[in-house]
DRENNUSE-674254 format. One line per field, with one value per residue: residue in three letters; x, y, z of N, C-alpha, C in turn. Coordinates in steps of 0.02 Angstrom, whole numbers, always signed. Example, Ala and Ser with C-alpha at 12.3 -4.5 7.8 and 13.67 -1.06 7.14 Angstrom:
2
residu: c(Ala;Ser)
n.xx: c(+660;+642)
n.yy: c(-284;-112)
n.zz: c(+390;+354)
ca.xx: c(+615;+684)
ca.yy: c(-225;-53)
ca.zz: c(+390;+357)
c.xx: c(+660;+645)
c.yy: c(-165;+2)
c.zz: c(+390;+394)
END
This chain:
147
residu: c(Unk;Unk;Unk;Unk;Unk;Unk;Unk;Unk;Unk;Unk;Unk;Unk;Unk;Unk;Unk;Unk;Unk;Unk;Unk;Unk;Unk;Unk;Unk;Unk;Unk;Unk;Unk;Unk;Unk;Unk;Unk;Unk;Unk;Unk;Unk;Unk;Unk;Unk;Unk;Unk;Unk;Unk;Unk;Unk;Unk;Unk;Unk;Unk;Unk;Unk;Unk;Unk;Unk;Unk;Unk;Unk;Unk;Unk;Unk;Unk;Unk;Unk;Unk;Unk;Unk;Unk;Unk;Unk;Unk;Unk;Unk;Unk;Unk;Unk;Unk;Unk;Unk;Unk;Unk;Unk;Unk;Unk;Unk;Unk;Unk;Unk;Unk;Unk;Unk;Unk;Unk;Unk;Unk;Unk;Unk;Unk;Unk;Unk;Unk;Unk;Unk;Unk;Unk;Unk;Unk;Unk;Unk;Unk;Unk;Unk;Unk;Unk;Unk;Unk;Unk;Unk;Unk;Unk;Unk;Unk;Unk;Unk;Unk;Unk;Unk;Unk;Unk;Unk;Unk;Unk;Unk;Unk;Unk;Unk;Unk;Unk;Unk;Unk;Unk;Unk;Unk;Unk;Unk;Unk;Unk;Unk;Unk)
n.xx: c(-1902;-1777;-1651;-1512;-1415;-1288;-1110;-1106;-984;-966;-1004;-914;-793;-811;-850;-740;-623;-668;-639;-507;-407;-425;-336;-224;-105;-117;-241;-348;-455;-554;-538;-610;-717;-790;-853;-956;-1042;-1022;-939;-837;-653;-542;-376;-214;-131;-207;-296;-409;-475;-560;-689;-815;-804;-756;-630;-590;-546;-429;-337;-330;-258;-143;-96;-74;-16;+113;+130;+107;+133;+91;-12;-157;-230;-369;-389;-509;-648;-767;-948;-1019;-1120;-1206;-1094;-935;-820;-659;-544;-355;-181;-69;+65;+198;+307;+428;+573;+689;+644;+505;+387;+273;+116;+2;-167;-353;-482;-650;-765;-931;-1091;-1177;-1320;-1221;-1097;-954;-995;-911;-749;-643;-474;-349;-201;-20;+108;+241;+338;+338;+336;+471;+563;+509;+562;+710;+680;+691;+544;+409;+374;+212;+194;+210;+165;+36;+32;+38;-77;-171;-152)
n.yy: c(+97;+205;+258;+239;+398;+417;+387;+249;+135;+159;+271;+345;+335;+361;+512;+532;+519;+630;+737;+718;+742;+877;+935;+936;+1024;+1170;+1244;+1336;+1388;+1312;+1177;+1244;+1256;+1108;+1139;+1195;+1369;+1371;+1310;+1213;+1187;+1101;+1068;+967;+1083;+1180;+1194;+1253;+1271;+1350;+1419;+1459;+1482;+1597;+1605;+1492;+1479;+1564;+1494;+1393;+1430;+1480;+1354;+1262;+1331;+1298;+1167;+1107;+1005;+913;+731;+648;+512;+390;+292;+204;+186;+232;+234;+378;+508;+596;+572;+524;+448;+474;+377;+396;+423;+519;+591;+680;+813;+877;+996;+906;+774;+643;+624;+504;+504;+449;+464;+507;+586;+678;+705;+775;+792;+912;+929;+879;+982;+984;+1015;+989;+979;+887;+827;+708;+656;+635;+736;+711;+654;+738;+884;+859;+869;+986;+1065;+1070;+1122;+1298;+1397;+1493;+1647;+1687;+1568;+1536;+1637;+1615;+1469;+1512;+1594;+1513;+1434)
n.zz: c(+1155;+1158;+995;+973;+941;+881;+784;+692;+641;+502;+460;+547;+477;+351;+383;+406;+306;+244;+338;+390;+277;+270;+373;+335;+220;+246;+250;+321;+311;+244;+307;+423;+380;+419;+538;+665;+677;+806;+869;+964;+1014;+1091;+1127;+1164;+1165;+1170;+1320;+1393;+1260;+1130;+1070;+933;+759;+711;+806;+786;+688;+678;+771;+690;+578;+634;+663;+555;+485;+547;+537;+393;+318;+399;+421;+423;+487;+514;+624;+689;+772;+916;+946;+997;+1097;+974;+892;+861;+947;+898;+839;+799;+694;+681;+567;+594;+493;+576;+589;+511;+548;+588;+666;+740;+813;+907;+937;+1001;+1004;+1029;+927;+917;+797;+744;+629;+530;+541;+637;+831;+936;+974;+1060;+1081;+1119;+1170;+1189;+1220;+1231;+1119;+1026;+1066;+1115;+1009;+932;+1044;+984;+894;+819;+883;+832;+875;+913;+947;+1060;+1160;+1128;+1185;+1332;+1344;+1333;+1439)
ca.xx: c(-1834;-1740;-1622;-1443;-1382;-1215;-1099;-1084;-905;-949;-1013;-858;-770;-862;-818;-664;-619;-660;-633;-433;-354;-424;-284;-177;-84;-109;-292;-400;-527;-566;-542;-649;-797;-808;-855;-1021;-1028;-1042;-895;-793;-610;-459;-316;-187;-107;-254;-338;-482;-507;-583;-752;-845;-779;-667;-568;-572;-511;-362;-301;-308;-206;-65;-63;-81;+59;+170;+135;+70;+137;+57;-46;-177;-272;-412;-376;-563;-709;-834;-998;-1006;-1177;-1218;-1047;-886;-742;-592;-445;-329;-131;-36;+134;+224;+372;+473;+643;+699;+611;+452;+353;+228;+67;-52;-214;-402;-538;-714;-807;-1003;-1076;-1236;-1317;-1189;-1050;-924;-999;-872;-709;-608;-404;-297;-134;+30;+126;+317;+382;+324;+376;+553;+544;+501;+627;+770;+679;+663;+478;+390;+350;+161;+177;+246;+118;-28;+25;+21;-132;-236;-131)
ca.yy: c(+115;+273;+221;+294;+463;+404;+365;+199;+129;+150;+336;+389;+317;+405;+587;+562;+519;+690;+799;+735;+779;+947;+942;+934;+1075;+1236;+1292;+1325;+1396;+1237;+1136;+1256;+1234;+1078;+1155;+1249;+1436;+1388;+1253;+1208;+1136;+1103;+1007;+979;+1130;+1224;+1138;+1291;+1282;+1404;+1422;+1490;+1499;+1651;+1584;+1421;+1508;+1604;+1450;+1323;+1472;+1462;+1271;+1217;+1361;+1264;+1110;+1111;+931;+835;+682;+614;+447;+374;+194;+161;+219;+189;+280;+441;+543;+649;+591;+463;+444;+442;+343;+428;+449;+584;+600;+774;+834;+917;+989;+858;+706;+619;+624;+478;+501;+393;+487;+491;+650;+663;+732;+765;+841;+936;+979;+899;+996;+977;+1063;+1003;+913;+878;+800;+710;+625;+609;+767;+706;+650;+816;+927;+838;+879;+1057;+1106;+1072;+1162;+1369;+1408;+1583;+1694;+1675;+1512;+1530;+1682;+1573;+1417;+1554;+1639;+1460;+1381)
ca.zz: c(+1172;+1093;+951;+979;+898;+855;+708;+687;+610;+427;+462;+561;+432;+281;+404;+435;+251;+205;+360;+415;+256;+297;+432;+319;+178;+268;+243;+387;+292;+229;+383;+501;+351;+431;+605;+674;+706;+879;+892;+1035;+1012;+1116;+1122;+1243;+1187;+1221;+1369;+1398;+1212;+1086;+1044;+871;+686;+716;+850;+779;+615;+705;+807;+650;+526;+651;+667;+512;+458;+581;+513;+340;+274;+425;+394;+477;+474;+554;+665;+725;+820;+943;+942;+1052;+1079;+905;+850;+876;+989;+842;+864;+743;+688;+639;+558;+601;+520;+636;+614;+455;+585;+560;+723;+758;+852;+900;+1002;+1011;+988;+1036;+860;+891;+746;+726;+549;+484;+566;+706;+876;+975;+936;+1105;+1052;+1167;+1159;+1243;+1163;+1239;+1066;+987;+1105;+1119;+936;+927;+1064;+948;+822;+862;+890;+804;+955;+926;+987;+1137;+1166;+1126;+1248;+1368;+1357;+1343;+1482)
c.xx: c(-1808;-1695;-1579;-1417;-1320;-1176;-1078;-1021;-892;-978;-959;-802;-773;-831;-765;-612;-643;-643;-559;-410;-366;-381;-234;-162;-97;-176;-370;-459;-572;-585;-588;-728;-821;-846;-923;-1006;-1013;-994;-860;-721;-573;-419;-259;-140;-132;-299;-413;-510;-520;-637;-784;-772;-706;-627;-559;-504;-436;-321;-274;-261;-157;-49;-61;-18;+120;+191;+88;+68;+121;+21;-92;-226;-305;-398;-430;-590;-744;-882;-1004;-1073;-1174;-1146;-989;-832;-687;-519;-401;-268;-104;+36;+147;+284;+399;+551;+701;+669;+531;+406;+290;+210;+25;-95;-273;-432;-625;-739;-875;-1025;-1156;-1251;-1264;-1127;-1002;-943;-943;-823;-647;-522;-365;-252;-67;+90;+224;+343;+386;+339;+475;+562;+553;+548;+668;+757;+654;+593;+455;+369;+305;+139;+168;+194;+62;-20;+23;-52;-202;-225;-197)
c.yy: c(+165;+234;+291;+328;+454;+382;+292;+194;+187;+255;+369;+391;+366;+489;+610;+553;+622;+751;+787;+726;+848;+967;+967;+988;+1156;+1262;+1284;+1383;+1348;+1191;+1173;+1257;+1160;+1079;+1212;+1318;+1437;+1337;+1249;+1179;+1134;+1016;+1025;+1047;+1197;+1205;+1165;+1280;+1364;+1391;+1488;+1491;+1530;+1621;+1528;+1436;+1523;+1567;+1412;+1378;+1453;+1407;+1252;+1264;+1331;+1212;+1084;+1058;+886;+795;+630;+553;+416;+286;+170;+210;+219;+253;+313;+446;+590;+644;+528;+495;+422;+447;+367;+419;+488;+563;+669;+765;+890;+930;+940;+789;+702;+602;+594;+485;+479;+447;+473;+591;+619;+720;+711;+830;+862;+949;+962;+928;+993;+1048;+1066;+929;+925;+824;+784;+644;+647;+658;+766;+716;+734;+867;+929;+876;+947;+1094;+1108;+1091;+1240;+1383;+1491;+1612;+1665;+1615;+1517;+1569;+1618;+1506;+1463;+1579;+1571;+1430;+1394)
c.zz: c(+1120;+1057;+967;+914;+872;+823;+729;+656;+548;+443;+498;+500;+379;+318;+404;+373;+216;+280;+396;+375;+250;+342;+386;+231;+188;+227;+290;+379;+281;+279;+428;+465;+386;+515;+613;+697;+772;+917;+950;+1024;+1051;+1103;+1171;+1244;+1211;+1243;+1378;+1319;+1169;+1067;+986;+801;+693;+738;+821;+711;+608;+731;+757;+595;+562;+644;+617;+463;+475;+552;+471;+313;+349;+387;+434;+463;+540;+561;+685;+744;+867;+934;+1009;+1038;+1012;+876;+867;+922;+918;+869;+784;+747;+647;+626;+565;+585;+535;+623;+557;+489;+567;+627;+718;+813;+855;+967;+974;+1033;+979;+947;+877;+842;+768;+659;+491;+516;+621;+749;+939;+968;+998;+1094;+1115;+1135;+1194;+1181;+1163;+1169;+1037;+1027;+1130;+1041;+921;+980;+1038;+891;+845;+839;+865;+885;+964;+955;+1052;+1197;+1168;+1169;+1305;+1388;+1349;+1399;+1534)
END
């Protein structure tokens, strides 16, 4: 019988200990070292995604300019192929508010790196949130052009 490819607890654990406070203080150089030349990500604000370095590079500068003092922490796991299903929460602040999120991201890695890191969650609060705070253009532009 094959023996499964996938992180057990203590190894999502151990990843996610060093690659989600990369989320967090505005440097997505840093954060996309954790990602393969050949990565895949989205999230629900961009549903098609972005694929490779660059783009990954260009998407995580704006977000992490937006929201440089997030905070994110890992709630659990189960084992995925070449990688985990992570149950995660974020704090966002928003506006002088403190925006709890509770979601879940597929992370399989190759080599060592994330090839493809899929994000979902339920973005009401945060979007209630950010309407009462004015948005940079490029946002608005970029939910556009992934919708």
């Amino acid at each position: 019988m094959k023996s499964f490819d996938g992180f057990d607890a203590d190894d999502a654990r151990r990843f996610s200990d060093l690659w989600l406070p990369a989320w967090t203080g505005n440097r997505p150089e840093y954060l996309v070292s954790f990602y393969a030349e050949d990565a895949f990500y989205s999230d629900p604000a961009i549903p098609r995604g972005v694929r490779g370095q660059r783009a990954l590079l260009g998407y995580f500068a704006k977000l992490l300019s937006r929201f440089p003092d997030w905070t994110w922490a890992h709630r659990g796991s189960q084992p995925l192929k070449d990688g985990f299903l992570n149950g995660w929460h974020a704090s966002i602040p928003v506006g002088g508010r403190l925006v709890e999120v509770d979601g879940v991201c597929s992370v399989q890695l190759r080599a060592g790196l994330i090839y493809r890191n899929v994000v979902y969650f339920d973005r009401t609060d945060l979007q209630a949130a950010l309407a009462r705070k004015p948005r940079p253009s490029w946002w608005r532009r970029e939910a556009r052009e992934h919708a």
